[in-house]
C-alpha positions in Angstrom: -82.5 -116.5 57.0 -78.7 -117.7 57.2 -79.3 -121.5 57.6 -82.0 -121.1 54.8 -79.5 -119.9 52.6 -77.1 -122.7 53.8 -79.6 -125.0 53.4 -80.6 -124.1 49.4 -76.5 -124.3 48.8 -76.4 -128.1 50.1 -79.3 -128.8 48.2 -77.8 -127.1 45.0 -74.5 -129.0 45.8 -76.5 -132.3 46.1 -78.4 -131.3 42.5 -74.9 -130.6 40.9 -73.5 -133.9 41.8 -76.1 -135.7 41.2 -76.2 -134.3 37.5 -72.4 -134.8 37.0 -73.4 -138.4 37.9 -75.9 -138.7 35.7 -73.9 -137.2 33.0 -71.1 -140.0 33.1 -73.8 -142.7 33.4 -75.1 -141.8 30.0 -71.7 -140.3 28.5 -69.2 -142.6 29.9 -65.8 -141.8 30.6 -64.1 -143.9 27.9 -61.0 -143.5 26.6 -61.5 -141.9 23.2 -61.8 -145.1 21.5 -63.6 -145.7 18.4 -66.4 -147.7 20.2 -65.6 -150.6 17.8 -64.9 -154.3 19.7 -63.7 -157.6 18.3 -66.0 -159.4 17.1 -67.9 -162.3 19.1 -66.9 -165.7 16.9 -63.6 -164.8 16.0 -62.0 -167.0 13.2 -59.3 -169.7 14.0 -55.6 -168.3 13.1 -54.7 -169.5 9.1 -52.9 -172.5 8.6 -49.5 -172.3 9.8 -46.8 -173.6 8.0 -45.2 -176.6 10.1 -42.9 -178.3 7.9 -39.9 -176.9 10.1 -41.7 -178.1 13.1 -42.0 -181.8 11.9 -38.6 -181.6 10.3 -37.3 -181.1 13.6 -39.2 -183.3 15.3 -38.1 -186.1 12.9 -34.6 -184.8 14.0 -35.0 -185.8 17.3 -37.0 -189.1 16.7 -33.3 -190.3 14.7 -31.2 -189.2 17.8 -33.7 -189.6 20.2 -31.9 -186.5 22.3 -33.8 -183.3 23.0 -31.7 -181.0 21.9 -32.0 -177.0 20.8 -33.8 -177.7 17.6 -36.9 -178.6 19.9 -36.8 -174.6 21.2 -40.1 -173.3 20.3 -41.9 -176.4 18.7 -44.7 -176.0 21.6 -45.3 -172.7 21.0 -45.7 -173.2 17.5 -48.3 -175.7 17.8 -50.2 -173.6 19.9 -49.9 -170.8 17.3 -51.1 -173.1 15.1 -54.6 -174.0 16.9 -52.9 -177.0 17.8 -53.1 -177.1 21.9 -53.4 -180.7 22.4 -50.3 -181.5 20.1 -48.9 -178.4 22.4 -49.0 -180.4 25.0 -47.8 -183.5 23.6 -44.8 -181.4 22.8 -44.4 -180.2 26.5 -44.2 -183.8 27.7 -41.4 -185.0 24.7 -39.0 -181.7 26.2 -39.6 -183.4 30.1 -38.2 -186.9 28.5 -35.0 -188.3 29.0 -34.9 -191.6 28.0 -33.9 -191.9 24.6 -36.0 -194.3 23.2 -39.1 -192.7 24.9 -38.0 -189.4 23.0 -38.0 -191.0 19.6 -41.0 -193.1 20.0 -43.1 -189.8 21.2 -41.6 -187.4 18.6 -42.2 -189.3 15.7 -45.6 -190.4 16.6 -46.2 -186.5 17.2 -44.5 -185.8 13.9 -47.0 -188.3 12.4 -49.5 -186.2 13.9 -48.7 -183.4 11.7 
């Protein structure tokens, strides 16, 4: 009669978990949010302003020197929904030579 007993406990410890389980599966254990997700297509970011950025840019296409005024130009551009003139950007801050600098900034200042 004692291992019957022990026996109905194991199987009411196995039914318990098994509805805890269950319970999360259909519940979830979220964390309070409001259940609402970004949407699938999300829209481009609005046009940014880049005056400042070209302004600068024809800045360093006159001294041909990468100087502090180019500090943020690439992020900018990516802000923008501009990653391929991001990138452009990357390589003018690698330059150097100074008439490789102005030849790529204003051709990428063109580009804006």
């Amino acid at each position: 009669m004692v291992t019957s007993l022990k026996k109905g406990s194991f199987e009411m410890y196995k039914l318990g978990y098994a509805c805890v389980l269950l319970s999360f599966m259909l519940v979830g254990c979220g964390g309070g949010g409001t259940g609402e997700t970004a949407p699938a297509n999300q829209e481009t970011p609005p046009a940014q302003d880049l005056s400042a950025v070209k302004t600068s840019l024809n800045a360093i296409a006159e001294t041909g020197v990468v100087d502090s005024s180019f500090f943020g130009i690439p992020e900018s551009l990516e802000q923008a929904g501009k990653p391929e003139l991001a990138e452009e950007a990357k390589k003018l801050g690698s330059m150097t030579n100074p008439n490789q600098v102005k030849d790529a900034a204003k051709k990428l200042a063109d580009k804006l």
